[in-house]
C-alpha positions in Angstrom: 0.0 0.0 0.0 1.4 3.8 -0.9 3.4 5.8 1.5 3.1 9.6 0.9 5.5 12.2 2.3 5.4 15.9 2.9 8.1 17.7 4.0 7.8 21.5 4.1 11.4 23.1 4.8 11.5 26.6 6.2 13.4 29.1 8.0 13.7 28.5 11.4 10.6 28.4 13.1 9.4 29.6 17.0 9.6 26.8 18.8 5.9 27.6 20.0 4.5 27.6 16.3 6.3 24.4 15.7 4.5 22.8 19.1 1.6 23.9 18.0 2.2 23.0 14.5 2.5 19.3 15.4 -0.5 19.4 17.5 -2.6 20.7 14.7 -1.3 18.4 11.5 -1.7 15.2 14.0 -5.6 16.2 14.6 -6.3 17.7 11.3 -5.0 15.0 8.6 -6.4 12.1 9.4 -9.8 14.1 9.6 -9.2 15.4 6.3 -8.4 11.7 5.1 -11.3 10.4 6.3 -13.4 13.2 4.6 -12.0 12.1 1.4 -12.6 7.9 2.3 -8.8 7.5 2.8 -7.3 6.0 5.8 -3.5 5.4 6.4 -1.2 5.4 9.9 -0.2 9.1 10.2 2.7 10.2 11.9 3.7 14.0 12.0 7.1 15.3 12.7 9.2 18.4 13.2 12.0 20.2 13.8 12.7 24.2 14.0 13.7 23.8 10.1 10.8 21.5 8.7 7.2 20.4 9.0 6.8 16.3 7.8 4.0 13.7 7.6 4.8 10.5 6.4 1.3 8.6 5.7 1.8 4.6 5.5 -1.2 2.3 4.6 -2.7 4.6 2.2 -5.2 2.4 -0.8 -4.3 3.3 -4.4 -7.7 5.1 -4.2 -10.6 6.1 -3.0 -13.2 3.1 -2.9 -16.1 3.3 -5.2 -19.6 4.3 -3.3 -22.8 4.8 -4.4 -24.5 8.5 -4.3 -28.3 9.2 -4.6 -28.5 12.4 -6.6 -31.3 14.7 -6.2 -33.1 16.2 -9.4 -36.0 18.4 -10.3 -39.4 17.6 -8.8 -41.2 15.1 -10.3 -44.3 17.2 -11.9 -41.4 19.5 -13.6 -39.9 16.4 -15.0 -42.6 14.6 -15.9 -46.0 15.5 -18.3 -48.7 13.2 -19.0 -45.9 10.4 -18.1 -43.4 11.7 -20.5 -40.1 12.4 -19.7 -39.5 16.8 -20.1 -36.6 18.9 -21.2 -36.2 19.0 -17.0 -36.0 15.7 -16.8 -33.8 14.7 -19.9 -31.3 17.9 -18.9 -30.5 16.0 -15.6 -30.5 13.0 -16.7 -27.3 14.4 -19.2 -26.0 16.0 -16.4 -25.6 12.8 -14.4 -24.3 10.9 -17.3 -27.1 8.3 -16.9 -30.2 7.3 -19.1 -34.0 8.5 -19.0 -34.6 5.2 -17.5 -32.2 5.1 -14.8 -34.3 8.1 -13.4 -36.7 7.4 -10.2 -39.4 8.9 -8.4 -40.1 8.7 -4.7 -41.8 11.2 -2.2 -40.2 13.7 0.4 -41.2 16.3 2.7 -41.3 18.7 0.1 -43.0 16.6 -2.4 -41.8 14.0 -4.9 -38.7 14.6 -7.0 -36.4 12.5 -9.7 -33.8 10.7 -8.1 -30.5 9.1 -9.5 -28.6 6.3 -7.9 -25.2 6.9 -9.0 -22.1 4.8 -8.7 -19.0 6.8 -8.4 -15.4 5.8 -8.8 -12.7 6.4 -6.4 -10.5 8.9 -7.6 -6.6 8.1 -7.4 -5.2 9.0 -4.2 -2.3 10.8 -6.0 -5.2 13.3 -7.2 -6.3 13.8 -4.1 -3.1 14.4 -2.0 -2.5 17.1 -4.5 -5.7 18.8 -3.7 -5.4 18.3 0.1 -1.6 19.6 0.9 -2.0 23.4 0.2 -5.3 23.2 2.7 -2.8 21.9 5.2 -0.1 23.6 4.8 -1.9 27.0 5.0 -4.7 25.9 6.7 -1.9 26.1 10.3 -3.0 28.6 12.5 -0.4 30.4 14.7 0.6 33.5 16.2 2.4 36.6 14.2 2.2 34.8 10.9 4.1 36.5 8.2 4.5 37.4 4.7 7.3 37.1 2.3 8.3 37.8 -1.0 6.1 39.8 -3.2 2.9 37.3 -2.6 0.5 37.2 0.0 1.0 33.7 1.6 1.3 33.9 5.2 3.2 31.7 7.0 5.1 31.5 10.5 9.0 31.8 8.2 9.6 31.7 4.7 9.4 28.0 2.9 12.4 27.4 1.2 11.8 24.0 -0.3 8.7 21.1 -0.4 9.7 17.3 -1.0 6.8 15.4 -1.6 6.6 11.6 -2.3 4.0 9.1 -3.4 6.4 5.8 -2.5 9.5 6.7 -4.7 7.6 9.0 -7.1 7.7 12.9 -6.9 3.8 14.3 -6.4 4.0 17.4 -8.8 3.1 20.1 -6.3 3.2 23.7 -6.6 3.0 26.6 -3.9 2.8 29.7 -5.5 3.8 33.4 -3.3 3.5 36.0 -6.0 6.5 35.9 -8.6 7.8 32.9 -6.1 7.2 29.9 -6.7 8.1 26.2 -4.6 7.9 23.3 -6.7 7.9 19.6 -4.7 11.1 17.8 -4.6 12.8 14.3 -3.0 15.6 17.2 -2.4 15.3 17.8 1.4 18.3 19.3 3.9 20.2 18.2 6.5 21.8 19.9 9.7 23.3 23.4 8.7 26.5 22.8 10.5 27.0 18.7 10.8 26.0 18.0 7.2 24.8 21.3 4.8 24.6 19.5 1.9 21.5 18.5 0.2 19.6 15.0 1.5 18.0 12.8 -1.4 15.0 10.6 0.0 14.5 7.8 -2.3 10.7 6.7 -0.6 8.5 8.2 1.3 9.3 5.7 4.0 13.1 6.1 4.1 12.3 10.0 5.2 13.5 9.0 8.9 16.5 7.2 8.2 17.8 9.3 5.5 17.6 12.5 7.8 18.8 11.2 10.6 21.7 10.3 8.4 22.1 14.1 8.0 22.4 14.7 11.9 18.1 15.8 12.0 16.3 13.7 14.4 12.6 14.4 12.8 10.6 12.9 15.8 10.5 15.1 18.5 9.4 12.4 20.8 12.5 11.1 20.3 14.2 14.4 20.7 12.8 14.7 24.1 13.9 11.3 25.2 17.9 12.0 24.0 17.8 15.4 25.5 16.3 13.6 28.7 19.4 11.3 29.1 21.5 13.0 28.0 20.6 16.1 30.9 20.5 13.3 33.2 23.8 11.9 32.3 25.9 14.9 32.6 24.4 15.8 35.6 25.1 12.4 37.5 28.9 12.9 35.8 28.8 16.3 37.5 28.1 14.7 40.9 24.4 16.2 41.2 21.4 15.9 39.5 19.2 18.4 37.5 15.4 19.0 37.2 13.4 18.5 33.7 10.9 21.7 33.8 8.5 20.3 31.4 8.4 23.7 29.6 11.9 24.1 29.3 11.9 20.7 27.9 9.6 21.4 25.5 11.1 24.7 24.6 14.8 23.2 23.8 13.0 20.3 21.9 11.5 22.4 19.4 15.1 24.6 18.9 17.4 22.2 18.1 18.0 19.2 15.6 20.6 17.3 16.7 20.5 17.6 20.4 23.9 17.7 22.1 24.4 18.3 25.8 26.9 21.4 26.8 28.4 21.7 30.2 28.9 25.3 31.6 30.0 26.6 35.3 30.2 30.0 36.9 31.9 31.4 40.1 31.1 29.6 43.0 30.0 33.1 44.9 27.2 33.2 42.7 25.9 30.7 44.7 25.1 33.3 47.5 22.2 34.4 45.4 18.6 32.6 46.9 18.3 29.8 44.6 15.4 30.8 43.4 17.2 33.8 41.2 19.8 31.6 40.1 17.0 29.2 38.4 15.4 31.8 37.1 18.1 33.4 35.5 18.7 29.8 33.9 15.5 28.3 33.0 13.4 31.1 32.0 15.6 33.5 30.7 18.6 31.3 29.5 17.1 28.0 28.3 19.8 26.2 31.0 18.9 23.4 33.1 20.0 24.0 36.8 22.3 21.2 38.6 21.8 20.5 42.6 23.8 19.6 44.8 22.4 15.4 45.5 20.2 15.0 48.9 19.9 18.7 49.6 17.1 19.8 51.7 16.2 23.1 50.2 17.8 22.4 46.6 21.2 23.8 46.9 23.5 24.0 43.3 26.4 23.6 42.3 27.9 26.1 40.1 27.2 24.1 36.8 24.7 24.4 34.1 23.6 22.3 31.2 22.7 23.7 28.0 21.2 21.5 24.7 23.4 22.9 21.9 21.9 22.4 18.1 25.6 22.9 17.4 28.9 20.6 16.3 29.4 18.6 19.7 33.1 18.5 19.1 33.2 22.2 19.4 31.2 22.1 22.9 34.2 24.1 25.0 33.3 27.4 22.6 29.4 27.2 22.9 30.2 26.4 26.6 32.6 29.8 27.1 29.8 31.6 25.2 27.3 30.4 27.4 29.1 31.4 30.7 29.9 34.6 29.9 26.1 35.1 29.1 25.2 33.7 32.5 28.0 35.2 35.0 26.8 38.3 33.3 23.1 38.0 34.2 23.9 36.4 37.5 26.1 39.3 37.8 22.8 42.0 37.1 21.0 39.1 39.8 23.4 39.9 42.3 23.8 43.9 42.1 19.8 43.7 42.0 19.3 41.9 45.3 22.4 43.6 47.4 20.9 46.8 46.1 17.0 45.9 48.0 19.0 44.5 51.0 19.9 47.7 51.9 16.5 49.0 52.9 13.3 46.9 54.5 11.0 45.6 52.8 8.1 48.1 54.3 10.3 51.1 52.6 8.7 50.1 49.3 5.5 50.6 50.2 5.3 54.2 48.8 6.8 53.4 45.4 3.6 51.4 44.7 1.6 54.4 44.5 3.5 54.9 40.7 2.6 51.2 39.9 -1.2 51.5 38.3 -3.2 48.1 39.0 -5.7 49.2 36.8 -6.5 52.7 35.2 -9.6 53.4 36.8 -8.7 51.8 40.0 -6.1 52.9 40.8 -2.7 52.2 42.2 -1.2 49.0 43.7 -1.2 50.4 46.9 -4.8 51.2 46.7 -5.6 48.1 45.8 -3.2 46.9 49.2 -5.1 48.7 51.4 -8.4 46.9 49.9 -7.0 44.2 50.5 -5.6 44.6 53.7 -9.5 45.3 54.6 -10.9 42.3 53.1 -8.5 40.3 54.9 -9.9 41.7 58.3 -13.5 41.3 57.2 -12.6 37.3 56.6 -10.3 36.7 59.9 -13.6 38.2 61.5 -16.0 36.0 60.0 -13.5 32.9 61.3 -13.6 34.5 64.5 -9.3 34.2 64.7 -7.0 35.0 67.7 -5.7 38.8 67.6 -2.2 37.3 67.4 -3.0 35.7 64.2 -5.0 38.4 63.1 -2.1 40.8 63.5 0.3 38.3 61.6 -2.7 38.8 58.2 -2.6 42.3 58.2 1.1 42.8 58.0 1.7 40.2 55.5 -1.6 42.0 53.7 0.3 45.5 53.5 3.8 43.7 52.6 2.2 41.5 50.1 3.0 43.5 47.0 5.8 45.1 48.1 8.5 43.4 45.9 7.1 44.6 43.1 8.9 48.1 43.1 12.3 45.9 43.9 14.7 46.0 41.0 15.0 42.1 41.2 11.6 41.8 40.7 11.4 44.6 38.1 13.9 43.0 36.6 12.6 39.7 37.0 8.6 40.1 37.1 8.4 35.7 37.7 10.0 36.1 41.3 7.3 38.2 42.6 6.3 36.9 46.1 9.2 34.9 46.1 11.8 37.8 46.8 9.0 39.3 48.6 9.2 36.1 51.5 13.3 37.1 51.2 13.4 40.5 51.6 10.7 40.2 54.5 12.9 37.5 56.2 15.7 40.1 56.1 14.1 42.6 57.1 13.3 40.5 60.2 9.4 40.1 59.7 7.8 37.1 61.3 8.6 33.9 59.5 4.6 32.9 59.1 4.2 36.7 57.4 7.3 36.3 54.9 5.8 32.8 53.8 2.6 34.5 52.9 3.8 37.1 50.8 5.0 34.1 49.2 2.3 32.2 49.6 -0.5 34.4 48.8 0.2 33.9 45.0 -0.9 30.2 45.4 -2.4 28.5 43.2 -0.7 30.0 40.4 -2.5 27.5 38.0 -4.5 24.2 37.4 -2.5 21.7 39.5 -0.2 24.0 41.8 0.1 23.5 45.0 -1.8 25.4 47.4 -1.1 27.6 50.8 0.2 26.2 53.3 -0.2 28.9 55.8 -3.7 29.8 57.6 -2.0 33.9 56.4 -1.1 33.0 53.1 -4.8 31.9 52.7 -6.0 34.5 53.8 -4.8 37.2 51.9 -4.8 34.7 48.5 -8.4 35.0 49.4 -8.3 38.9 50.0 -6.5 39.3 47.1 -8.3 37.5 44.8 -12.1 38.8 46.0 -10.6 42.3 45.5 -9.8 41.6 41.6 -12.7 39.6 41.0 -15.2 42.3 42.4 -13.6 45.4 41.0 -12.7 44.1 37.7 -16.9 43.2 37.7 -17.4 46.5 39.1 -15.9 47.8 36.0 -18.2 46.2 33.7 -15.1 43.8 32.4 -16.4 40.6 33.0 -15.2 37.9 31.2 -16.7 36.7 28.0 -16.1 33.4 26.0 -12.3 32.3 26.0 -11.2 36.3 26.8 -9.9 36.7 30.6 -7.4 39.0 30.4 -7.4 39.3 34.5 -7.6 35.7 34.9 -10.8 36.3 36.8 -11.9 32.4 36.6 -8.7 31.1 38.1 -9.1 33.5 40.6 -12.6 32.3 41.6 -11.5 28.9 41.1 -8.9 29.4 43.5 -11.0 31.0 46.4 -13.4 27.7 45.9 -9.9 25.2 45.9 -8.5 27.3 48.8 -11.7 27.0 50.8 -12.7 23.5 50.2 -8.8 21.9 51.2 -8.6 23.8 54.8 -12.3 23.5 55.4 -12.9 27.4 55.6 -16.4 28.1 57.1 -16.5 31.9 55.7 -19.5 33.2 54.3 -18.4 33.6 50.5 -22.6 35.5 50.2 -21.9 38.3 53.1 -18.1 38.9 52.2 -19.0 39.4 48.3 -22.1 41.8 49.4 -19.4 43.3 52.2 -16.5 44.2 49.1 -19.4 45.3 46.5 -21.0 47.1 48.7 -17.6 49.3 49.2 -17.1 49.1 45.9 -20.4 50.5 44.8 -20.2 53.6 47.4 -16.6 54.7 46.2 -17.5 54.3 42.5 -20.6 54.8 42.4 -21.9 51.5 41.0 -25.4 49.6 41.3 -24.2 46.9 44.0 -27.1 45.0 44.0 -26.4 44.0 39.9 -22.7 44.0 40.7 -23.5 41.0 43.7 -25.9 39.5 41.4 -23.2 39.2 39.0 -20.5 37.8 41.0 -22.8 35.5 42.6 -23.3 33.6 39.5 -20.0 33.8 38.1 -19.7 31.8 41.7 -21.6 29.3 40.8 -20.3 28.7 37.4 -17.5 28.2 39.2 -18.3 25.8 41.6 -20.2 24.1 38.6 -17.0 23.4 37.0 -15.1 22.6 39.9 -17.7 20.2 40.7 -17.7 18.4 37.6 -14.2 18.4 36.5 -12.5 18.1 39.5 -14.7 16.0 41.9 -15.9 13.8 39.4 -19.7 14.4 40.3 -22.4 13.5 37.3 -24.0 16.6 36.1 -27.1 16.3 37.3 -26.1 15.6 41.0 -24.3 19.1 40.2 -27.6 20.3 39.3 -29.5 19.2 42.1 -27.3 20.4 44.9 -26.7 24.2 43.5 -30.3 24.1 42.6 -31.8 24.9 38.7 -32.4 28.9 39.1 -33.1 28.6 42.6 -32.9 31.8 44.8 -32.9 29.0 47.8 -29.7 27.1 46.6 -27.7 30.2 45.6 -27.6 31.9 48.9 -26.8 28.2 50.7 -24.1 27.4 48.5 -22.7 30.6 49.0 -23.4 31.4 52.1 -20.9 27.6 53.0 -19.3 26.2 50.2 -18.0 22.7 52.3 -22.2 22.2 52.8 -22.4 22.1 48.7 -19.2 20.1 48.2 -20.0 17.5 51.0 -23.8 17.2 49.8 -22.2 16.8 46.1 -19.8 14.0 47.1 -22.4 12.4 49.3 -24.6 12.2 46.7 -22.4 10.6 43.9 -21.4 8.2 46.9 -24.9 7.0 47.5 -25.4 7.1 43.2 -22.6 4.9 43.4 -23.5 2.6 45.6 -27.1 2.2 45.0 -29.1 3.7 47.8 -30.2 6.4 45.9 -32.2 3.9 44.2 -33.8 3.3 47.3 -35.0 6.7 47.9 -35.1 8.2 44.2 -38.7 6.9 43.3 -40.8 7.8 46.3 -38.7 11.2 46.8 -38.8 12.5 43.1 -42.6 11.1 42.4 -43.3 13.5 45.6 -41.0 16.3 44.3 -43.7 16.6 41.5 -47.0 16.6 42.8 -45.1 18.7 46.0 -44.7 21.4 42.9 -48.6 21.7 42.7 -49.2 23.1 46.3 -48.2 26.2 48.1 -45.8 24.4 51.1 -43.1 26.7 51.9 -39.9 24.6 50.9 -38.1 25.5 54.2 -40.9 23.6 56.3 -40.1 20.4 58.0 -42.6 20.4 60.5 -46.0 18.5 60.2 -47.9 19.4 62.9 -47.4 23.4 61.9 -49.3 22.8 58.3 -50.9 19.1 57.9 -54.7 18.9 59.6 -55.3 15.3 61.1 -59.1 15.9 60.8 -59.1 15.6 57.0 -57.2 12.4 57.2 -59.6 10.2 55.3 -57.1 6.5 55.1 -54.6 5.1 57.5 -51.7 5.7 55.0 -52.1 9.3 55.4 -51.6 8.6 59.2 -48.9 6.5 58.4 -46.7 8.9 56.5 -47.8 12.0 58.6 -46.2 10.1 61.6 -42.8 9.3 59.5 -42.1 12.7 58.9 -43.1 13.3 62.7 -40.1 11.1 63.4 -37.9 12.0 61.1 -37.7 15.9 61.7 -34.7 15.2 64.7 -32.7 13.8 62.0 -33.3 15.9 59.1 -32.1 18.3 61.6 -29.4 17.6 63.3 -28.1 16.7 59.0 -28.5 20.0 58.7 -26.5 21.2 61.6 -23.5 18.5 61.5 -23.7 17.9 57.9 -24.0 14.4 58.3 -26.5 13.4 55.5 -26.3 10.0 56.1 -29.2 10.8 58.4 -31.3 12.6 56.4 -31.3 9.7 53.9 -31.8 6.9 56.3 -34.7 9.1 57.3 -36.0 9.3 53.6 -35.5 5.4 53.5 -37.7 5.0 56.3 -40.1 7.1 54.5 -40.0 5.5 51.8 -42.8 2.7 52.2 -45.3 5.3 53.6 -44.6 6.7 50.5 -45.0 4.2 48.5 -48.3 2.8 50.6 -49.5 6.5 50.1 -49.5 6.3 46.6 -50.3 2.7 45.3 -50.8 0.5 48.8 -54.4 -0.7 49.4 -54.9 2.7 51.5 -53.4 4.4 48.5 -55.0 8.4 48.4 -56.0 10.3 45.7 -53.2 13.1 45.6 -55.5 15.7 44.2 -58.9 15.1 45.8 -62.2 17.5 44.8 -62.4 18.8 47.5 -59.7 21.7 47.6 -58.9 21.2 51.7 -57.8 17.8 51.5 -56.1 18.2 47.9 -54.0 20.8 50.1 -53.3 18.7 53.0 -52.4 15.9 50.9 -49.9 18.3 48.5 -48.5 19.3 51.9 -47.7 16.1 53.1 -45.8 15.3 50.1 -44.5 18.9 50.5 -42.9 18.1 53.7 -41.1 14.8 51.7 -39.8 16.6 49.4 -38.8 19.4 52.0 -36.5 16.9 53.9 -35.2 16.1 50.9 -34.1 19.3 49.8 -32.1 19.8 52.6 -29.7 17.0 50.5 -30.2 18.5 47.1 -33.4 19.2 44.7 -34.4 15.4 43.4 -36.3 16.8 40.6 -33.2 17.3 38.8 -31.5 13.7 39.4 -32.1 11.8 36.1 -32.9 8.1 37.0 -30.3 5.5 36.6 -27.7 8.0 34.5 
């Protein structure tokens, strides 16, 4: 079966465009196979100077198929049972005889059909057609033109092999008075082999560029720049860390991988660690060595750097490289003596010339708000003045390293020179570990605060972003958050959930918009309104994604447009997470079966009466005197004895004893509706209709305090 092969040479590309590159060709062609009835094992490669796919188990052609054609309606191609002009015009079109014409009916009438059987087309034919949509079809960042044409592309192309087995596919990509005719003429590594690489086959692509020092597979990229890092660390006596973006950085720049060894002054090493690293990784593309069983990652004064270069002529790439780095570590140095000199409460002023946002303000504004906010929430957890203290001064610090010239200079160590400077400057350890600290969760997966301060102000800092970024009117729309607002709410929901925080997420977001709204003169009801659902979206998400809890569970414990559900959920957000995972617990292990009948089937006809959905209590709302059958007896006495339970669930949110309540409901229930005292539910007379919907009113009831059941869909 054919193998095809497209390589499209280029300049070097970004290494982000390549990633990105790869990601879309491996989703994209097979889809655009398929389309076209083709199917073959694709495989995509790349390298900063090429994009490749090499396509093996490709047929010869497409497979024949059959194809109903439409025609004209029947009474337009047909008179008096006569074939028409109509008629005979399609049936030339179609390349088929009168009498291979059909009528059937449709919605719209009947109309002329045509079965049709169709021959695959070549799949040389096709390939040609289909290579130009991929190849400018890749979407990416800052795409360019060049020449005199108006192709855009990430970097110029410079040269397109293209293969059917061992024949050239005639291809043509034409960029005004350019033009880039397809080749078997590929080319190797600029340094290690610059002459031009002639692939025989499509299938001998890998072999023959690898031949030329290009590993095309960047899997296999990653794995030699893996051991080889490794290698030369363990040589060096320590061992290095693979930051998975660095890793993916240096894949996508180089070749031919080759492992350089630097070093730098040993009294560089005085730096925190944290510089040092940062200098490397982000700013340098190094990997960082450690020192082997240190306890707060201590380094030696080595780096490794992935060189695309000649690896005999490592010693001059590895001179080049230190003098790069024992400049910058240099800079590092000046930077951080410079903000020893003064404590870290000196900077405080400077971040009234550092705008948060244009209409609100200055940084240290917004510290002060936050400083606030993080009083309102240690009073709402009722803390110890000592630790109360210990929030407000790591509150007013917390932005302080901002004005520093490290972290001017390096805007990634923000919080992290902060926690230095504020150990230096002799603060309390707890404080300095939330200026840190407060930054936490940076992202999906990080880790979060460790200290009851750090969590704190995270939380003070974030509710002061989210609410006057809505206060603004920016809220954000579709994939645009340009103030990360949803991993800021996310966060407040992760932070409170892991440490168990009972605080009142409903009364500190109407406390912060209501302050909001006086100073700028906003509508703080709307502004509340707004946040509260953006909330709950929130908590949706977090719910569904992250706790692995079905979607209608979800559904029934925030509540379906429920005033009721929103403030609770709110008002504690463990109550809604504990009722969530309780309720995929009993989903899972079947007792919800047990209750799910009786309690939805009195969710419904509950709908039809006028019970207050807080009620538990019978004796308040059901009349004995219209009790007309012993069943009604029977399941007003249930709910008699379950009220203690439904109760204390509520206050110890312990629902396993609200829903061994329900399941001793349950055949009261059922006897209610359909035992041989079964009532009728709605009666003619209109008092004992009532009492009966309030019966089934007060079911439901103690079964909202769990979650509504009229949105669990049966056996999901």
């Amino acid at each position: 079966m054919p193998g095809f092969l497209l390589e499209v040479g280029t300049e070097e590309l970004p290494a982000s465009f390549l990633s990105d590159a790869l990601v879309q060709w491996q989703e994209r062609i097979p889809q655009s196979l398929e389309a076209n009835s083709l199917k073959g094992d694709v495989q995509v490669y790349g390298t900063p100077r090429r994009l490749a796919v090499l396509i093996t188990g490709l047929p010869s052609q497409q497979p024949d198929r059959e194809e109903e054609i439409k025609g004209p309606p029947a009474q337009a191609a047909f008179k008096d049972g006569q074939p028409t002009a109509a008629a005979a015009g399609f049936a030339k079109k179609q390349g088929v005889e009168l009498d291979a014409l059909s009528v059937r009916p449709t919605d719209k009438g009947e109309f002329v059909f045509v079965q049709k059987r169709i021959s695959g087309r070549p799949v040389a034919e096709i390939l040609t057609e289909l290579v130009p949509q991929w190849i400018w079809g890749l979407e990416g960042k800052r795409l360019m033109r060049w020449g005199n044409g108006d192709a855009r592309f990430s970097r110029p192309i410079r040269w397109l092999v293209a293969l059917l087995d061992e024949t050239v596919l005639p291809l043509e990509l034409v960029n005004g008075s350019k033009t880039i005719q397809s080749d078997r003429i590929s080319q190797g590594h600029r340094v290690l082999h610059p002459e031009p690489v002639t692939i025989a086959q499509a299938t001998d692509y890998v072999t023959a560029l690898k031949s030329a020092f290009v590993t095309v597979d960047p899997e296999e990229r990653v794995n030699l720049i893996k051991e080889q890092v490794n290698a030369v660390a363990e040589n060096l006596g320590g061992y290095t860390v693979i930051y998975p973006d660095l890793l993916a950085e240096v894949t996508n720049l180089v070749e031919y991988p080759s492992a350089v060894v630097g070093k730098f002054e040993p009294e560089f090493l005085e730096l925190p660690t944290e510089v040092i690293t940062e200098v490397m990784v982000t700013h340098q593309r190094y990997f960082p060595v450690f020192k082997p069983g240190s306890f707060e990652q201590e380094l030696l004064p080595n780096f490794i750097t992935i060189s695309n270069g000649d690896p005999k002529k490592s010693d001059i790439v590895a001179v080049g490289n230190e003098r790069v780095i024992r400049a910058r570590l240099a800079d590092g140095r000046f930077f951080y003596e410079a903000d020893l000199t003064k404590p870290i409460e000196s900077f405080l002023p400077q971040l009234e010339k550092v705008t948060f946002q244009e209409e609100l303000g200055s940084v240290r504004a917004k510290v002060d708000r936050i400083v606030k906010i993080a009083e309102q929430i240690s009073s709402q957890l009722e803390l110890a003045e000592s630790q109360s203290q210990r929030i407000q001064r790591a509150a007013l610090l917390c932005k302080a390293d901002l004005v520093t010239q490290m972290v001017y200079e390096f805007p990634e160590l923000q919080g992290i020179m902060g926690e230095k400077y504020a150990l230096a400057s002799g603060e309390d350890t707890e404080v300095a570990k939330a200026i840190y600290q407060h930054y936490l969760p940076k992202g999906a997966g990080d880790v979060l605060p460790e200290t009851l301060t750090g969590k704190i102000v995270g939380l003070a800092d974030r509710l002061d972003t989210l609410v006057s970024i809505f206060g603004l009117g920016l809220i954000p729309s579709g994939s645009s958050d340009p103030f990360a607002l949803r991993r800021a709410a996310n966060a407040v929901v992760k932070i409170v959930w892991f440490d168990n925080l009972p605080i009142n997420l409903d009364n500190l977001l109407a406390q912060i918009a209501t302050d909001f709204a006086a100073k700028y003169h906003k509508d703080q009801a709307l502004l509340t309104t707004a946040l509260q659902e953006f909330f709950l979206q929130r908590i949706r998400t977090l719910l569904q994604e992250e706790k692995q809890i079905d979607y209608d569970l979800v559904n029934a414990v925030l509540g379906e447009n429920d005033p009721e559900y929103t403030e609770r959920t709110l008002k504690d957000l463990l109550d809604v997470r504990d009722r969530a995972l309780y309720l995929q617990q009993i989903r899972n292990d079947s007792t919800l079966d047990n209750i799910y009948e009786t309690v939805n089937r009195s969710t419904r006809l509950a709908a039809q009466g006028d019970l207050d959905t807080k009620q538990l209590e019978p004796t308040t709302v059901v009349r004995q005197e219209l009790f007309q059958k012993p069943s009604e007896d029977a399941l007003y006495n249930a709910l008699i004895e379950s009220v203690p339970q439904t109760q204390a669930a509520q206050q110890t949110r312990n629902y396993q004893l609200l829903v061994a309540a329900l399941t001793k409901i349950a055949p009261a229930v059922s006897n209610f509706f359909d035992g041989p005292d079964s009532v009728l539910v709605m009666d003619s007379d209109p008092e004992i209709k009532r009492n009966r919907l309030h019966l089934l009113g007060l079911v439901r009831n103690h079964a909202r305090v769990l979650a509504d059941f009229g949105a669990i869909v049966k056996n999901l």
